[in-house]
C-alpha positions, 0 to 999 in steps of 0.5 A, a space after each residue: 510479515 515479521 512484527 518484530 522488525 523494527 521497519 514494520 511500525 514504519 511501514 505501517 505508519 508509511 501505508 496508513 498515510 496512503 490510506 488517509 491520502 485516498 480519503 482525502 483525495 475522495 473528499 476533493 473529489 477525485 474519482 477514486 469513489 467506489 460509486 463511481 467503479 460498479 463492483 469496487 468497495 471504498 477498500 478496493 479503490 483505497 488499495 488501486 489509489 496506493 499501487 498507483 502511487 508506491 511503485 514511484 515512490 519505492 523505486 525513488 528511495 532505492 536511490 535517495 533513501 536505499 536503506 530505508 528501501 532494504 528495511 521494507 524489503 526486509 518484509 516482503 518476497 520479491 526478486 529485487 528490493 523494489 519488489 518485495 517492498 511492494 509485496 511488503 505494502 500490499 500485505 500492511 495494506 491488508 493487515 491494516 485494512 482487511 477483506 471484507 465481504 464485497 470486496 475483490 479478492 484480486 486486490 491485496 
């Protein structure tokens, strides 16, 4: 991932958000506790929360914002813009919160 394209800040700052939405969403209740999922960490379950909801999201902005949607293409592979800014969330979303001992290796 290329930090010295100016799109990286904004996506972390975009997959920081989602972070923070999974703990929130936990907090209310939600069942998105690892506790409930045997054999899922609190990152495993943060990054289930994030592919649920920014695929919706990426494939909204290739009509209402298909700049910003290059932008983070621009950071990841993929065969369409929707793709590679998926692929350029799951690689923030391990840069910002890597693997640790536990969790599953399937996850980004």
């Amino acid at each position: 991932m290329d930090r010295t394209n100016p799109a990286y800040g904004e996506l972390i700052h975009e997959i920081t958000g989602y972070i923070v939405g999974y703990w929130q969403d936990a907090a209310d209740g939600h069942p998105y506790h690892a506790m409930f999922h045997p054999g899922c960490t609190a990152r495993d379950m943060a990054c289930e929360y994030m592919i649920e909801r920014y695929e919706d999201w990426l494939e909204g902005m290739s009509w209402i914002d298909p700049d910003r949607l290059a932008r983070y293409a621009s950071l990841g592979r993929g065969n369409d813009p929707v793709a590679a800014a998926m692929d350029a969330c799951d690689r923030m979303f391990a840069v910002i919160w890597p693997h640790a001992e536990g969790d599953d290796p399937s996850y980004p």
